[in-house]
VMD Tcl script that builds the backbone (N, CA, C; Angstrom):
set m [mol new atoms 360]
animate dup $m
set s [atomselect $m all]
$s set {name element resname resid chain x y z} {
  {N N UNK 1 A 0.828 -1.198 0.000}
  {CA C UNK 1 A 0.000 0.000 0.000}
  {C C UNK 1 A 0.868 1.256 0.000}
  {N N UNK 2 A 1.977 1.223 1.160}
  {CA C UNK 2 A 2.847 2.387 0.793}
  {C C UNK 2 A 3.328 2.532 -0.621}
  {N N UNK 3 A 3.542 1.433 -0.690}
  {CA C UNK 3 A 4.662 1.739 -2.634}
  {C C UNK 3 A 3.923 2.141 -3.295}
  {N N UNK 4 A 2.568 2.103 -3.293}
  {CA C UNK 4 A 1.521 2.469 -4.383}
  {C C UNK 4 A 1.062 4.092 -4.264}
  {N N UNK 5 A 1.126 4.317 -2.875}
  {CA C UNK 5 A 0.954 5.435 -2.419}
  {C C UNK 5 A 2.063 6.940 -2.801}
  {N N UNK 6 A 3.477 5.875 -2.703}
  {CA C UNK 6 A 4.914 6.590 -2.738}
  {C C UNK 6 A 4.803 6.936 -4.313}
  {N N UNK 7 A 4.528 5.548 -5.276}
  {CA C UNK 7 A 4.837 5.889 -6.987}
  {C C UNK 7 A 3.778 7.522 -6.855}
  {N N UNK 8 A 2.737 7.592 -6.554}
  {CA C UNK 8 A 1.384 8.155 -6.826}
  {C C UNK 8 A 2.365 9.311 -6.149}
  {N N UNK 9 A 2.629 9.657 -5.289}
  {CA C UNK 9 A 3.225 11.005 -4.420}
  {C C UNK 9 A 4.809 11.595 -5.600}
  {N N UNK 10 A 5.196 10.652 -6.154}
  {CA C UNK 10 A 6.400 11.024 -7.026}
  {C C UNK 10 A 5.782 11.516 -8.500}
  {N N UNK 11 A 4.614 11.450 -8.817}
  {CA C UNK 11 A 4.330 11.434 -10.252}
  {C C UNK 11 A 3.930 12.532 -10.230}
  {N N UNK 12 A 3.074 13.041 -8.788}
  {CA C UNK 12 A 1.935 14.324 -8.528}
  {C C UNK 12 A 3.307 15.310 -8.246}
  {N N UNK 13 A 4.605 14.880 -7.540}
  {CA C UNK 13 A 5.129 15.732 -7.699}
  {C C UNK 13 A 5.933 16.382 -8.707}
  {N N UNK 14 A 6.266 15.890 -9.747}
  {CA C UNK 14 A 6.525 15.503 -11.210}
  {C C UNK 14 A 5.551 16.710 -12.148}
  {N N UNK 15 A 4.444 16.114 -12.187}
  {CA C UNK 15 A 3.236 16.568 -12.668}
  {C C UNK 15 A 3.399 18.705 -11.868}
  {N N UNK 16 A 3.539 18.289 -11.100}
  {CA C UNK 16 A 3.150 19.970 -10.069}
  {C C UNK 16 A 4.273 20.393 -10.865}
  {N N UNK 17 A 5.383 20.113 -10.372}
  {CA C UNK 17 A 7.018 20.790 -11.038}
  {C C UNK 17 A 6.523 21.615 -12.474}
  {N N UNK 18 A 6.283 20.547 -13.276}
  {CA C UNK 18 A 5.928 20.437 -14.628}
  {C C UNK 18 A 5.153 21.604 -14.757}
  {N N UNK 19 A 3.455 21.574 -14.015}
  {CA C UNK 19 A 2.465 22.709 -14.211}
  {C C UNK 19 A 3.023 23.805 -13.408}
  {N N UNK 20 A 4.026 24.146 -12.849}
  {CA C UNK 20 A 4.671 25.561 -12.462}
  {C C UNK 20 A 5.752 26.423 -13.046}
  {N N UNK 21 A 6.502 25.270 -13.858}
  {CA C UNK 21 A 7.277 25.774 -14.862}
  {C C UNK 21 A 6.435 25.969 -16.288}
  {N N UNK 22 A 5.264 25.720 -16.478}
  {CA C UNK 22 A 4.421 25.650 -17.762}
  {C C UNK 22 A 3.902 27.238 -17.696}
  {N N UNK 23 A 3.745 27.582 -16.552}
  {CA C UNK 23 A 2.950 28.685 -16.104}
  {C C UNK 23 A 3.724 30.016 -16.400}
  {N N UNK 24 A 2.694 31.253 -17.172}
  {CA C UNK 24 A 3.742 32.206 -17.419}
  {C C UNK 24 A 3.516 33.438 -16.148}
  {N N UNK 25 A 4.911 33.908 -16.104}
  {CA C UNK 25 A 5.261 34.272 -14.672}
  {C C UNK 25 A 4.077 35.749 -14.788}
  {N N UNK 26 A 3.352 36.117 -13.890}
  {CA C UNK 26 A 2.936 36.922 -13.592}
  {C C UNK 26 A 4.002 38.418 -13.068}
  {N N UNK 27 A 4.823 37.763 -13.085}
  {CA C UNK 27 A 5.663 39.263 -12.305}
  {C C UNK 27 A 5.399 39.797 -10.835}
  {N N UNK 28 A 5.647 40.802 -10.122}
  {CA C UNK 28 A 5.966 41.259 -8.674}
  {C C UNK 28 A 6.691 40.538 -7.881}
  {N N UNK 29 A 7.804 39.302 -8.773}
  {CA C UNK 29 A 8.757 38.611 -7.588}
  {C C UNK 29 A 9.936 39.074 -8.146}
  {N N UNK 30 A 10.442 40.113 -7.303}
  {CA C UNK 30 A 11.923 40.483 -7.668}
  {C C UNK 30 A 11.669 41.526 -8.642}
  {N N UNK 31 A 10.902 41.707 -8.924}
  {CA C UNK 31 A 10.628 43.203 -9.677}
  {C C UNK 31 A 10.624 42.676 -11.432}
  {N N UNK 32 A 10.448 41.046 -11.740}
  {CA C UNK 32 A 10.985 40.384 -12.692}
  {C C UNK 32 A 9.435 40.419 -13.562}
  {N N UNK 33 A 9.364 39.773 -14.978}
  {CA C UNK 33 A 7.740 39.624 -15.479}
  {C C UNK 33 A 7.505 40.847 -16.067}
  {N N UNK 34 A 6.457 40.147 -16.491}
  {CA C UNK 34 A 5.858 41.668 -17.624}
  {C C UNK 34 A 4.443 41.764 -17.231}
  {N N UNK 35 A 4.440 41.979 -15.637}
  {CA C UNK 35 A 3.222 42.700 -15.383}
  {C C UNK 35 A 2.498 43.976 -15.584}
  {N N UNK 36 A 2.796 44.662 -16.732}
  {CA C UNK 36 A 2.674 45.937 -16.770}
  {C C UNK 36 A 1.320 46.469 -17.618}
  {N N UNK 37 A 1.151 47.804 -17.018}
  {CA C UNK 37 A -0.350 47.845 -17.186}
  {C C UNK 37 A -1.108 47.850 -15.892}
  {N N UNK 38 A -2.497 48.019 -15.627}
  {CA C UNK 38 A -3.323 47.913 -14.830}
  {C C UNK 38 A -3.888 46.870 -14.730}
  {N N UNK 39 A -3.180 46.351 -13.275}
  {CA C UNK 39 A -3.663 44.740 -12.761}
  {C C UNK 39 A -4.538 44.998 -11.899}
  {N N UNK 40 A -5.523 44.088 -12.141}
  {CA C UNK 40 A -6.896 44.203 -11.573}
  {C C UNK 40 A -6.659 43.434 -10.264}
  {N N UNK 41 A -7.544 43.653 -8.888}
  {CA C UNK 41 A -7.293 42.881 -7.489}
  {C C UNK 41 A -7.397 41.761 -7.688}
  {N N UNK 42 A -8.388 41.247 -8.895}
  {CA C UNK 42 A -8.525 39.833 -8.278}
  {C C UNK 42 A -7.899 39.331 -9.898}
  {N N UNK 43 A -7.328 38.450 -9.813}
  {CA C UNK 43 A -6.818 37.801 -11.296}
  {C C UNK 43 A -8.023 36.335 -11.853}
  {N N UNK 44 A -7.633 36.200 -13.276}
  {CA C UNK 44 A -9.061 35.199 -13.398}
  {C C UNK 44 A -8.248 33.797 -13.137}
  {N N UNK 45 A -8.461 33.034 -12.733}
  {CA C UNK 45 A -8.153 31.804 -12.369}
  {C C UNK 45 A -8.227 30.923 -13.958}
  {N N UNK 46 A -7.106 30.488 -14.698}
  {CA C UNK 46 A -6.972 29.947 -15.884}
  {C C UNK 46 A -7.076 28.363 -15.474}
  {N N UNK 47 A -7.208 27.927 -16.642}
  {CA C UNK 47 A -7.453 26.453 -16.383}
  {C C UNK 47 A -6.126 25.723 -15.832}
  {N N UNK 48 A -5.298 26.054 -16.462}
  {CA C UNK 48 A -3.592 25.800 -15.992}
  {C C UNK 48 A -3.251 26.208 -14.697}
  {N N UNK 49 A -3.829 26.964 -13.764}
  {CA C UNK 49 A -3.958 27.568 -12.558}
  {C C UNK 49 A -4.817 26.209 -11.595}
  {N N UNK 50 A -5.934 26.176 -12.123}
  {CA C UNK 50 A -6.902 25.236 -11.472}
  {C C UNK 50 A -6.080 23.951 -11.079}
  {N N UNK 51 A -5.535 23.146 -12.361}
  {CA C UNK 51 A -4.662 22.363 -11.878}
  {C C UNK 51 A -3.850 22.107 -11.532}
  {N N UNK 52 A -3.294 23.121 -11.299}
  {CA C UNK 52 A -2.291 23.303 -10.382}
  {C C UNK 52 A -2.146 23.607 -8.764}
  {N N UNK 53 A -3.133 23.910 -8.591}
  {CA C UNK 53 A -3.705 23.830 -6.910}
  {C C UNK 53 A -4.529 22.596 -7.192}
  {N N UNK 54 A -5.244 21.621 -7.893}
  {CA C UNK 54 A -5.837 20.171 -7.684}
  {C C UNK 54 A -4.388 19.612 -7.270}
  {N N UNK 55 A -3.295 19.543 -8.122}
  {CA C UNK 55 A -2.211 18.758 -8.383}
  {C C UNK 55 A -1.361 19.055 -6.814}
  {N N UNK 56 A -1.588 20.548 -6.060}
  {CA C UNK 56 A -0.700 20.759 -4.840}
  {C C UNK 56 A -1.917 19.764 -3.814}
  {N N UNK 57 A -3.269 19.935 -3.654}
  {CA C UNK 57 A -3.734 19.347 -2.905}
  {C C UNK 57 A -3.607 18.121 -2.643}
  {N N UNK 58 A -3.633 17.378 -3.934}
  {CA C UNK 58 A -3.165 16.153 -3.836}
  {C C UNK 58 A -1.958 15.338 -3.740}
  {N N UNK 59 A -0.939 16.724 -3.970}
  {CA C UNK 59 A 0.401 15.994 -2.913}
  {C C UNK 59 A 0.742 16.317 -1.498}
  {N N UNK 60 A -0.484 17.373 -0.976}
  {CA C UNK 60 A -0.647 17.446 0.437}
  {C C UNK 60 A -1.397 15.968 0.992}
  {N N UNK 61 A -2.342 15.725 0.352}
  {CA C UNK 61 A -3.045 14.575 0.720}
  {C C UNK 61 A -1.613 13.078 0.780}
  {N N UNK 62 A -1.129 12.826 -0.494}
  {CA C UNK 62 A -0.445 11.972 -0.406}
  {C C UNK 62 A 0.563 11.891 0.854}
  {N N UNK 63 A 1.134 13.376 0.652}
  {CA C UNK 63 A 2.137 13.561 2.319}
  {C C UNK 63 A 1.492 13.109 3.349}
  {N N UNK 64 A 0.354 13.641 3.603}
  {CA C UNK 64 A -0.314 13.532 4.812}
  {C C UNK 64 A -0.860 11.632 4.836}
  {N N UNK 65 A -1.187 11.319 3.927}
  {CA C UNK 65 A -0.974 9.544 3.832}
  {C C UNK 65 A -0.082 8.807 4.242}
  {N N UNK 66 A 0.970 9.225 3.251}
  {CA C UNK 66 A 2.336 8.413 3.793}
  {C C UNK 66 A 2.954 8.529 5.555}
  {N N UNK 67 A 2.477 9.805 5.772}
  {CA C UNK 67 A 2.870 9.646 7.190}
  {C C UNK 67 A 2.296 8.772 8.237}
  {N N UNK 68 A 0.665 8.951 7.444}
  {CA C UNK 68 A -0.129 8.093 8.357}
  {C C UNK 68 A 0.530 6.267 8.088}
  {N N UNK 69 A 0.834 6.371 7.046}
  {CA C UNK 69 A 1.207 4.550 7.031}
  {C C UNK 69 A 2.409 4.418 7.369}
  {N N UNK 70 A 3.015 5.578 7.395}
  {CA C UNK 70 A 4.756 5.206 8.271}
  {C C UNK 70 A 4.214 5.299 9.746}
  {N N UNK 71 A 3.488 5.836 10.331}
  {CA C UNK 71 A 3.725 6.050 11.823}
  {C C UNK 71 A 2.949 5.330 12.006}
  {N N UNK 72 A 1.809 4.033 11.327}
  {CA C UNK 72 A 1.082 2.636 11.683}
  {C C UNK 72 A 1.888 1.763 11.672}
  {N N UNK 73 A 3.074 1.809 10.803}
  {CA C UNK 73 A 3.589 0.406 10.554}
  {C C UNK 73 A 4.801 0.583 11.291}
  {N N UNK 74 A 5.440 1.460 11.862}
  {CA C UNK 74 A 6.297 1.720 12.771}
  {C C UNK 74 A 6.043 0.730 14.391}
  {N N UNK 75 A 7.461 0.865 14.814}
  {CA C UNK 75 A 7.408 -0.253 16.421}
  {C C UNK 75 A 6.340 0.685 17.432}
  {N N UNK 76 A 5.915 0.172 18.009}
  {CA C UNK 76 A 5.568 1.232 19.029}
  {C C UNK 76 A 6.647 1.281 19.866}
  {N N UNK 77 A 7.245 0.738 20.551}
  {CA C UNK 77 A 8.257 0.955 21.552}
  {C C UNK 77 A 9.486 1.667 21.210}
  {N N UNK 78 A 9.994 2.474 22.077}
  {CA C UNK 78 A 11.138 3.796 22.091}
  {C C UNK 78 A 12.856 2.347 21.278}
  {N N UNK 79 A 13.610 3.213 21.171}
  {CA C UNK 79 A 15.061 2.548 20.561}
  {C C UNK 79 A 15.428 2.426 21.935}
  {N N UNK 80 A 15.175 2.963 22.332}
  {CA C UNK 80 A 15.898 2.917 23.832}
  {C C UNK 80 A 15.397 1.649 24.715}
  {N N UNK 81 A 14.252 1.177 24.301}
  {CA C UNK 81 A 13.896 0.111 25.252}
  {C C UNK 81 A 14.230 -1.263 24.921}
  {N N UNK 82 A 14.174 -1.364 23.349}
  {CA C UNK 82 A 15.290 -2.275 22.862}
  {C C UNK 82 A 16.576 -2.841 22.895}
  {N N UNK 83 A 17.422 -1.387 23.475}
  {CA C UNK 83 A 18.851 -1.487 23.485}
  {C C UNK 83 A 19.255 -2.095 25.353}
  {N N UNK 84 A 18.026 -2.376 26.367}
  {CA C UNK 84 A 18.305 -3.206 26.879}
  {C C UNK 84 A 18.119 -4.654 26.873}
  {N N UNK 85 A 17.359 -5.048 25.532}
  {CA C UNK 85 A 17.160 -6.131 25.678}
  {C C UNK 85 A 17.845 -7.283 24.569}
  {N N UNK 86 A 19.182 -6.610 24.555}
  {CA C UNK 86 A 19.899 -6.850 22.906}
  {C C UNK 86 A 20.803 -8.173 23.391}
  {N N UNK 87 A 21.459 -8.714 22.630}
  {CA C UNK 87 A 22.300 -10.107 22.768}
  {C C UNK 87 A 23.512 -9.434 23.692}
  {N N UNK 88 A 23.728 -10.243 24.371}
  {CA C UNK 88 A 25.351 -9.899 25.418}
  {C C UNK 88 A 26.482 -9.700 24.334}
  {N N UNK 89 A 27.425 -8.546 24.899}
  {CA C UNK 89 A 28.411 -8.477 23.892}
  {C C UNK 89 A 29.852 -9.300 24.438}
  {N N UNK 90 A 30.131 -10.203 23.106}
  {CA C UNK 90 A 31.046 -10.742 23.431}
  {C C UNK 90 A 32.118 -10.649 23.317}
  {N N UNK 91 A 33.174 -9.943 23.856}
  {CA C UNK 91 A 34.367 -9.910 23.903}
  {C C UNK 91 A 35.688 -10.401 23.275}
  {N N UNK 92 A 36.097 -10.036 22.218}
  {CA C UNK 92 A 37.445 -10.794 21.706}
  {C C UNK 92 A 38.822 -10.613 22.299}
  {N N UNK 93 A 39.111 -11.459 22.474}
  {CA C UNK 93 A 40.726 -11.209 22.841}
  {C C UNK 93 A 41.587 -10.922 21.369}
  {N N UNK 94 A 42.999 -10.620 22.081}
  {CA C UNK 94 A 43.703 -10.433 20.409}
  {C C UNK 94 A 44.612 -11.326 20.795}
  {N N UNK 95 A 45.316 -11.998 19.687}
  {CA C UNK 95 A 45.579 -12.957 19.596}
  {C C UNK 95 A 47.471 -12.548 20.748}
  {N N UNK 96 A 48.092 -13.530 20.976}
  {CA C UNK 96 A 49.195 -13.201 21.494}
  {C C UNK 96 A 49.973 -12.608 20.715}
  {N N UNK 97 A 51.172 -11.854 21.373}
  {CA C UNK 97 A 52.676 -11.187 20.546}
  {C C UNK 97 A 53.501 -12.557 20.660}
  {N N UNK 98 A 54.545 -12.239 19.299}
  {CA C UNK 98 A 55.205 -13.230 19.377}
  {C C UNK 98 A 56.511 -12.717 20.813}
  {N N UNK 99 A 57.499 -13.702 21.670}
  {CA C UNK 99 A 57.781 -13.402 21.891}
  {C C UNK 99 A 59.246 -12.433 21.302}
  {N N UNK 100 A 59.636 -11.896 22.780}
  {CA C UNK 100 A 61.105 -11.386 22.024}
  {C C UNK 100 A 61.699 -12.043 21.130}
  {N N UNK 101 A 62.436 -13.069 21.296}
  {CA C UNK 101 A 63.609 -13.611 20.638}
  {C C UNK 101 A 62.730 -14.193 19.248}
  {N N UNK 102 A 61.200 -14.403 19.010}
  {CA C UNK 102 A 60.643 -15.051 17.954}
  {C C UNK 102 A 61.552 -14.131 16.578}
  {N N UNK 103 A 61.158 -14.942 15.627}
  {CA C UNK 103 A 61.117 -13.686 14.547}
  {C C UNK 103 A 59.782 -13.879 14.192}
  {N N UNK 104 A 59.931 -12.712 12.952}
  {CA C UNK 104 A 58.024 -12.798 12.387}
  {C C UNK 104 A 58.640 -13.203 10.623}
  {N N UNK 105 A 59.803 -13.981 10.752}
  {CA C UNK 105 A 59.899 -14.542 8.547}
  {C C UNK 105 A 59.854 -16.036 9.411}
  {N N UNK 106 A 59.104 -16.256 8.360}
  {CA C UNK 106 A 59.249 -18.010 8.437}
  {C C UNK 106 A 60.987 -18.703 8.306}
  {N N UNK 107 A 61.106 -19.509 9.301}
  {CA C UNK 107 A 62.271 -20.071 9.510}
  {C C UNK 107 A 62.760 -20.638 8.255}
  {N N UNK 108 A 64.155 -20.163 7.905}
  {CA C UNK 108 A 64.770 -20.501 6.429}
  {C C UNK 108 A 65.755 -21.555 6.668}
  {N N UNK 109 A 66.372 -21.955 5.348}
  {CA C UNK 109 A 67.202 -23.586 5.780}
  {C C UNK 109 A 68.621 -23.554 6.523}
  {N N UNK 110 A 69.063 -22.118 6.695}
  {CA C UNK 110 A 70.376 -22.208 7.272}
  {C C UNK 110 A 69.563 -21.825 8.650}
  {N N UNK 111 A 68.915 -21.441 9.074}
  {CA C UNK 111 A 68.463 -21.780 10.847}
  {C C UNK 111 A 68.211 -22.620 10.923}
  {N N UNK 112 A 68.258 -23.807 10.289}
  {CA C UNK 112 A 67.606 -25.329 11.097}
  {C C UNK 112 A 69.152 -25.960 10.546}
  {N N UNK 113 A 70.413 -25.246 10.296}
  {CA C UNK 113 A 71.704 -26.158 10.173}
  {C C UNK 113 A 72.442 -26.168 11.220}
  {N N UNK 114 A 73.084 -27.103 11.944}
  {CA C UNK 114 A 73.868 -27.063 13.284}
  {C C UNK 114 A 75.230 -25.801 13.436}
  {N N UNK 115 A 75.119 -25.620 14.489}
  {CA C UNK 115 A 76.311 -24.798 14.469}
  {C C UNK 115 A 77.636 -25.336 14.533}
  {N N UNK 116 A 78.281 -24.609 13.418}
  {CA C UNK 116 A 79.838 -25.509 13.327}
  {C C UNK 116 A 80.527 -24.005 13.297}
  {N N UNK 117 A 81.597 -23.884 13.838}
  {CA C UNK 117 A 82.341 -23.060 13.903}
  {C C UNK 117 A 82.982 -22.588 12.572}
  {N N UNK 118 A 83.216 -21.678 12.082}
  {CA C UNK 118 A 83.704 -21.786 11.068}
  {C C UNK 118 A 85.415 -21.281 11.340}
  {N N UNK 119 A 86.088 -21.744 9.684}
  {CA C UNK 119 A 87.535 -21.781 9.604}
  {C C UNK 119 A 87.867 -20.710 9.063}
  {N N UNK 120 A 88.569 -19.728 9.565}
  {CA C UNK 120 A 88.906 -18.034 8.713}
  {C C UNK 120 A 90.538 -18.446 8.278}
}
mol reanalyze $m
mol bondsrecalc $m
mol representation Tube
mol addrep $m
């Protein structure tokens, strides 16, 4: 039901974008537009206008939906009441150091030959 709800909330917002950039600017924002001439108080509401407040209502509606089905399908209980009831944490050790005298190269064939004194 959400996903159906979510596609429907992405298309209306799509659709709105669309019918506000379609729309030609009336002017008095920023001093920008070619409102010029004698503008009457009340302006006539164009058909491209109309749907464009249907198209905002109905992505108020969708907002106001989706919240309602996120905050139904949500836990009721706080994060906090969970985080006492979580698995014991278990502790790793790290593994030992080698000692001093170890080395860290794998033992090569003249350390495993007896010691013989040598002749100078």
């Amino acid at each position: 039901m959400a996903n159906v709800v979510l596609i429907i909330h992405l298309l209306l917002a799509l659709a709105l974008i669309g019918a506000v950039l379609v729309q030609r600017s009336e002017g008095g924002g920023l001093g920008m537009g070619g409102g010029g001439g004698a503008v009457s108080g009340r302006a006539a509401a164009t058909a491209l206008t109309r749907v464009t407040w249907i198209l905002a209502g109905a992505f108020i509606v969708t907002s106001i939906s989706l919240t309602v089905i996120a905050a139904r399908d949500s836990a009721s209980s706080s994060v906090f009441d969970r985080l006492g009831t979580s698995a014991p944490v278990v502790e790793e050790t790290a593994p030992a150091l080698p000692g001093a005298g170890d080395s860290l190269l794998p033992p090569s064939e003249g350390d495993n030959a007896p010691l013989v004194p040598r002749a100078d």
